[in-house]
N, C-alpha and C positions, 0 to 999 in steps of 0.2 A: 631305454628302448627294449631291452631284452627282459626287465618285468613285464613291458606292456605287451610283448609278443607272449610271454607265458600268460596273461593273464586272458588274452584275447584265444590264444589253444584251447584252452580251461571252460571257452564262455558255451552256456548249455544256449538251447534254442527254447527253453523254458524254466522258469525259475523251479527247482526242486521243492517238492512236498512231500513226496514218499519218504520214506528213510530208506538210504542201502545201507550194503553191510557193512561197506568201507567208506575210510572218508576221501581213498584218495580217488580223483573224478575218473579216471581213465580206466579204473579197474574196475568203477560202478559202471561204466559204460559197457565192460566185458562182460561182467554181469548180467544185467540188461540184453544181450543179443542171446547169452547163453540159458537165459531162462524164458527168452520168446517163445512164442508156440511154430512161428516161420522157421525157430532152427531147428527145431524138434522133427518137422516134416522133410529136414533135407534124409532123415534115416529110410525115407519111403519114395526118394527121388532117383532114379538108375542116373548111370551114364551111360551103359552101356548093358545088352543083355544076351544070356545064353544063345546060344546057336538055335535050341528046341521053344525058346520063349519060359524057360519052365523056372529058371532060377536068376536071381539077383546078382549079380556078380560084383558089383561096384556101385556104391551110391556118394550123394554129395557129404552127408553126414560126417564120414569116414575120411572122405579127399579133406574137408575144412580143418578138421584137428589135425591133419596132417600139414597143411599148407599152416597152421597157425602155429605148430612147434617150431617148425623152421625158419616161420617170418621172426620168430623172439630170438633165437638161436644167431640168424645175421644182425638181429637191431644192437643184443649186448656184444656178440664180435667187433663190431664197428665202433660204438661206443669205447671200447679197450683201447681203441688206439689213440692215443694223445691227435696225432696229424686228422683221421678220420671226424674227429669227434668236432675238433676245431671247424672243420669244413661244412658240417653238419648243423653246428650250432648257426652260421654263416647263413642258410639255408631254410631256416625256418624249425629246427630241432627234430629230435629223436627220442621217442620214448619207447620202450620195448611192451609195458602194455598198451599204448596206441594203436602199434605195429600188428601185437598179437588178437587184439578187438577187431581188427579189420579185417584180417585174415578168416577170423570164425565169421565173420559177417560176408566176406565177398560174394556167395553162391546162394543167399536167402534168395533173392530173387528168378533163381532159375526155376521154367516148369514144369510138370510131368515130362517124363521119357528125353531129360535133358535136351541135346541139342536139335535134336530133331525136334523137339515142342517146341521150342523158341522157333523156329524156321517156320515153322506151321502159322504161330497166330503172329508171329511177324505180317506175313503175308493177307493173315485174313484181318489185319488189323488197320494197315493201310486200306485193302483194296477192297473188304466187305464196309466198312463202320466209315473210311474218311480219317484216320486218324492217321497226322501226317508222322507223328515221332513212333508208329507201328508199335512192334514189341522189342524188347531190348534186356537181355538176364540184368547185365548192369544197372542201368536205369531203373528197372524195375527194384532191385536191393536197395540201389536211394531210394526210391519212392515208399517202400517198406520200412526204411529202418524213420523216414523223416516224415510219414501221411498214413499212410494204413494197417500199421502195427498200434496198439493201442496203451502197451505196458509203461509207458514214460509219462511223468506226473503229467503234464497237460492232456494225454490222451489222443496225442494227434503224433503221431510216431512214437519214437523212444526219448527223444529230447537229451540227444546225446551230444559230447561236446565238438567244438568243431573241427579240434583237428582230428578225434575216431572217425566224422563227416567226411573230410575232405581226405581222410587215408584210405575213405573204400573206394574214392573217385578214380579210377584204371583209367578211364577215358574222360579226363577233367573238361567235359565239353557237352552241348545239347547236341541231336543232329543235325539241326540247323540253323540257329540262331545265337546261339553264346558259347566263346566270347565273339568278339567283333573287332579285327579280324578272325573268319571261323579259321580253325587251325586246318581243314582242307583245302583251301585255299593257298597254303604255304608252298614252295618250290616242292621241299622235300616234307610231305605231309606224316606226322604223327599214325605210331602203326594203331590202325584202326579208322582213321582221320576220315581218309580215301573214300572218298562213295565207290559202291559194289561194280565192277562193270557192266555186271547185268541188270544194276539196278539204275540207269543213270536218273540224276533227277533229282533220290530220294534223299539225299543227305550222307553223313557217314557212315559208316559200316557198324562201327562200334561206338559208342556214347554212354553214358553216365547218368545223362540227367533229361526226364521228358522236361515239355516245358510247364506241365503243373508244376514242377519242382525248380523252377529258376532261382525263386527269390534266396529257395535253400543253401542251391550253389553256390552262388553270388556270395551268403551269408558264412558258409563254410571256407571257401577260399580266399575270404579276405583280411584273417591275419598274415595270411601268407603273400600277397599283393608286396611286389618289387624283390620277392625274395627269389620267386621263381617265376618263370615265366607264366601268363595267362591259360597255357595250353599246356602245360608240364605240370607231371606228376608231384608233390611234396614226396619228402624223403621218406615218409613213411608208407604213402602207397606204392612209392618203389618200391621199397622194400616186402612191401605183402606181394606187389607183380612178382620179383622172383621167385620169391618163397614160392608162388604157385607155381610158377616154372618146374621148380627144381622136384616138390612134390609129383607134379605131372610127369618129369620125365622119371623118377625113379618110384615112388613108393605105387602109382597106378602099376606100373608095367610088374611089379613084384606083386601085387594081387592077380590080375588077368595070370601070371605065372601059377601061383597058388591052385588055379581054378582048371586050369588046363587049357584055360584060353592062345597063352602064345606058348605057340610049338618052337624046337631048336632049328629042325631042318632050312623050314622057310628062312627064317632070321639070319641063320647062319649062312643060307645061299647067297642071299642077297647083299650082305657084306662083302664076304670073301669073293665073290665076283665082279663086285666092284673093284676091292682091294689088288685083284690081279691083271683086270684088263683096264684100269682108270683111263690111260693114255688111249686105250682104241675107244673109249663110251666118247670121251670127251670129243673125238674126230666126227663125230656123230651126230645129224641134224635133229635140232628138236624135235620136230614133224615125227621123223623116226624113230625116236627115242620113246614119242610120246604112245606111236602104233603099236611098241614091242613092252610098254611100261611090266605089261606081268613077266617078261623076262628078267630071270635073276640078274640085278646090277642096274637094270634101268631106269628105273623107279631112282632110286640113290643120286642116278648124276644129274637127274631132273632136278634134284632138291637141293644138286650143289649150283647148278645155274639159277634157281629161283634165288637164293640166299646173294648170289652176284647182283642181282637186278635190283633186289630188296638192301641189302643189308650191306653195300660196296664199303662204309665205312670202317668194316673189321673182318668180313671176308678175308680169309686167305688161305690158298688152296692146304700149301703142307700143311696147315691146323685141321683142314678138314678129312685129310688122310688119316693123321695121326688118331683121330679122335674117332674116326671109322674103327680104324685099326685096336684102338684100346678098347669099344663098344664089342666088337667079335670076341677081344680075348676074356673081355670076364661077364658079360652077357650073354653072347651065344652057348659060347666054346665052355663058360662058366658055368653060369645058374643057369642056364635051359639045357644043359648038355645032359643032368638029368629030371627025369621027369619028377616033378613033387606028388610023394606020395604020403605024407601027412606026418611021416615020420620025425624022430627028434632029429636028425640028420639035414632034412630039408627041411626044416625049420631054421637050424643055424645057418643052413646058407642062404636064406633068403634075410634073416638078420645082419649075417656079415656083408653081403651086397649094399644092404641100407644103409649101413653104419659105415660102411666105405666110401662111399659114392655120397651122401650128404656129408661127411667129413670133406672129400674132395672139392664139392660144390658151393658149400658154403664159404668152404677157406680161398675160394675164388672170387668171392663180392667183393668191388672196391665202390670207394665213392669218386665220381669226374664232377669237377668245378662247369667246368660247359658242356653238356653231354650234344651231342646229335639230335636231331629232331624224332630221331627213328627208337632214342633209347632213353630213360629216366637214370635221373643222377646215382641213381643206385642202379650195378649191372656186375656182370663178370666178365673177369679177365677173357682173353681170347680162345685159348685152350677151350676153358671150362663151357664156353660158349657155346663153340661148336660142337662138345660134348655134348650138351643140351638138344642143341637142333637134331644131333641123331637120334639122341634116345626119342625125344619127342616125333620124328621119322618115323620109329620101329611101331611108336604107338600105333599113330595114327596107319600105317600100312598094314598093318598084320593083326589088328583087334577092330578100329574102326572101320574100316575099309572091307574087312570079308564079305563075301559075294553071299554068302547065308543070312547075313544082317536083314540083308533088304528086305525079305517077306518079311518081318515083322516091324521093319520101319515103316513098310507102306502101311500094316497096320495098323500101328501109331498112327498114323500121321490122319488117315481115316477117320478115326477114333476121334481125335483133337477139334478135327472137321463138324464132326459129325453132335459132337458134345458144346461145342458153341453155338452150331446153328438150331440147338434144342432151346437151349436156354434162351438164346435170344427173341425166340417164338416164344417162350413162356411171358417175358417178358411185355410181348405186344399182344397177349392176349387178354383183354381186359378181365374180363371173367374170371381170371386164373391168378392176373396178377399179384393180388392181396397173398396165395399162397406162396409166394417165392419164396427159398432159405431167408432167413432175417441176416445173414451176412450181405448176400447179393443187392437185397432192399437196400442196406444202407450205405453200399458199395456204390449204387445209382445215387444214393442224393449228397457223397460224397463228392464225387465227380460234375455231378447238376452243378455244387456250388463253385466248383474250383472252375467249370470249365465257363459260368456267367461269370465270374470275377474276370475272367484273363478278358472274354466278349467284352468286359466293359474296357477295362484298361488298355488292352493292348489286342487288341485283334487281330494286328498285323500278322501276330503268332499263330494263329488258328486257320493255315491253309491247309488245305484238302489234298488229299491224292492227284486230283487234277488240276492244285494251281488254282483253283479260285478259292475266293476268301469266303468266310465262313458268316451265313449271316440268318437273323433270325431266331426265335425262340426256338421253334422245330427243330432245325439243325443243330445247333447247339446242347436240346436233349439228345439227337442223336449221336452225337459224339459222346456223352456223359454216360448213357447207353451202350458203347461199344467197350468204353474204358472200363466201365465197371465189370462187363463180362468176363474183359480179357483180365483184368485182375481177380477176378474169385475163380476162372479155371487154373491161372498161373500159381496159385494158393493149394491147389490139389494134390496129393500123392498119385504117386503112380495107380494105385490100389483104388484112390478116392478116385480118381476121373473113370476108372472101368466099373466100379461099381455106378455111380453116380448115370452113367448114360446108361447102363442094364438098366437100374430104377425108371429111368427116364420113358427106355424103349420099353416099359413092359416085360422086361426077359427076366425080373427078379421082384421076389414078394417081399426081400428083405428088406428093413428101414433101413435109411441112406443119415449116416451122420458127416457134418461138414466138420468134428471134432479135429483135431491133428495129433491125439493118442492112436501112435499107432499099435 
């Protein structure tokens, strides 16, 4: 049994012709992401940007070897322990470059101007083109690492093996059709599972796999069949989920620090104000809570009631003081207390921060035989948890959230608009057609073919924004049509999609390369 499970991890989704450099499969797989051209362009992808628009602050590039040191750091921790190892083997196994492959791979799929692009052609993906599984970063990274990347000897992704496949899957789920039962449907749904409340209708929130890509799923997840459940993560995409955790809440927030993004003041108010009046915020109605949120402290006990509603299975309060209270004293009161000013000085304390706090965090992964619906068999202790959810707080309140962002998200977000509904008129322009990039060309008769195969087989899959089914030649190029757009803008740097609509609109005489040398 445990040959046939290693030999089924091992199995590629294409027989090897290339030579790599190594023979062992897992590390050709790491390989293979790291010599893609998808991972080259996460160096020109933001996640977030200056206040003035003028500078780069944070790209994916930088977050993935960050998130991939630490996913290999928890898979041989775990590994070390006789008990841990035992449980894991139970489980479906643990390789540390699996682990570290998936980790470099999680973020291939995100596109220009990070979260706010996805939100963007999410929307125009659905509600302009009909296409019911929209946009989805995740999804899209399958779709990339197993359809429209071309470096793996078949040439129809990377033909990597299946359990690097099934380690990128964060949300092992379509949005609405696989598996069966869909895991939104459960009492307590898988985080991500939930459809949006503002979106009712559309499926879940978060997903892994369009349904071009099923047979892939199906195909990757099925050494792992009885080991875990249908809708649970393998141990190895646990393990790349926290690693991303833990990267997001500390090694982000020590960049925005570097750059003069998060200030001490803020930080520090809104701790220590919580810290001191917990017992009067808590007597405090939501409603009101939610009216006064930019007051220092309020914000904080919003997110200790949402974590109650969300996460009741390892809530609990004194962990979330204490963990409050440890984030002021070597966060705030710590490293923001002074300002980085490029010095050897502030260098080692943004070193000793890192080297603190992922010593703390990682020494807190365990592995659970039956996790919650809400967590993957790889998680951390409760401390370290709630440590997490603050630091992850700080981010999000005091770098994502500033009121300065927004002129230049709406310009984004304009921009995104504004650069699909180009191409897409190039596209129906007969005249013009023949001239289109040769990526986008073949990006249409990739999709033509994938989206007439599913028309024949299964059509069932192919409903529309409005619930009816999808029928016809015409319709069906148009869906093949929208997919391929949304794929060659999601393909763009930040740099390629502004250039790319100048060329478009006329506003630049410079040639426009689809290259991913940035």
């Amino acid at each position: 049994m445990e040959s046939d499970l290693r030999a089924a991890r091992r199995d590629n989704a294409a027989e090897a012709v290339w030579p790599d450099l190594v023979r062992n499969p897992f590390r050709a797989d790491r390989d293979r992401i790291v010599g893609s051209p998808f991972f080259a362009r996460l160096g020109g992808v933001t996640q977030v940007v200056s206040a003035d628009g003028a500078g780069l602050l944070h790209n994916r590039l930088t977050h993935s070897l960050k998130v991939a040191q630490v996913a290999r750091a928890i898979a041989e921790r775990l590994l070390s322990s006789v008990d841990s190892a035992e449980l894991i083997g139970k489980l479906g196994g643990l390789d540390p470059d699996v682990a570290e492959a998936a980790a470099l791979a999680h973020d291939l799929g995100h596109p220009p101007f990070g979260h706010l692009g996805e939100q963007v052609l999410d929307r125009i993906a659905r509600h302009r083109f009909g296409l019911a599984d929209g946009f989805e970063g995740n999804a899209q990274t399958f779709r990339i690492l197993t359809t429209t990347d071309v470096r793996g000897p078949s040439a129809v992704g990377l033909d990597l093996t299946a359990a690097v496949r099934a380690a990128v899957l964060k949300y092992p789920w379509a949005r609405l059709h696989r598996p069966d039962p869909h895991p939104s449907a459960l009492r307590v749904p898988p985080r991500g599972a939930a459809e949006p409340a503002e979106a009712p209708g559309t499926g879940s929130g978060k997903f892994s796999a369009y349904t071009t890509e099923l047979d892939d799923l199906e195909h990757a997840r099925a050494p792992f069949a009885g080991l875990v459940e249908p809708w649970q993560q393998t141990v190895e995409a646990s393990v790349m989920d926290t690693a991303d955790d833990i990267a997001y809440a500390i090694h982000d927030l020590q960049d925005f620090h570097r750059i003069g993004v998060l200030q001490h003041a803020p930080v520090a108010a809104e701790l220590g104000e919580w810290l001191t009046h917990a017992e009067k915020l808590a007597g405090r109605g939501t409603a009101e809570l939610a009216a006064a949120s930019r007051r220092p402290g309020h914000a904080l006990e919003l997110l200790r009631r949402r974590m109650h509603a969300k996460d009741s299975w390892i809530v609990d309060d004194d962990a979330f003081a204490d963990a409050v209270a440890r984030v002021r004293a070597e966060l705030a009161d710590g490293l923001l207390a002074s300002a980085f000013d490029g010095s050897i000085e502030s260098e080692q304390a943004i070193a000793a921060f890192s080297a603190r706090w992922t010593a703390r965090l990682t020494d807190g992964v365990v592995v659970l035989p039956s996790p919650t619906t809400r967590s993957g068999h790889v998680t951390l202790r409760p401390a370290q948890w709630h440590e997490v959810q603050v630091l992850k707080f700080v981010h999000k309140q005091f770098v994502l959230l500033r009121p300065e962002l927004a002129l230049h998200q709406r310009g984004q977000a304009g921009l995104v608009t504004t650069l699909v509904d180009a191409l897409d008129s190039w596209l129906g322009d007969r005249d013009e057609v023949f001239r289109l990039p040769r990526r986008l060309h073949d990006l249409v008769e990739l999709a033509h073919a994938e989206f007439s195969e599913i028309a024949r087989q299964a059509p069932q899959l192919l409903v529309g924004a409005t619930g009816e089914p999808v029928h016809g030649a015409d319709a069906v190029r148009g869906l093949a049509r929208g997919r391929a757009v949304i794929d060659f803008v999601s393909s763009l740097t930040d740099r390629q999609a502004v250039t790319l609509l100048d060329a478009l609109s006329g506003r630049s005489s410079q040639p426009w390369s689809d290259s991913f040398v940035l």
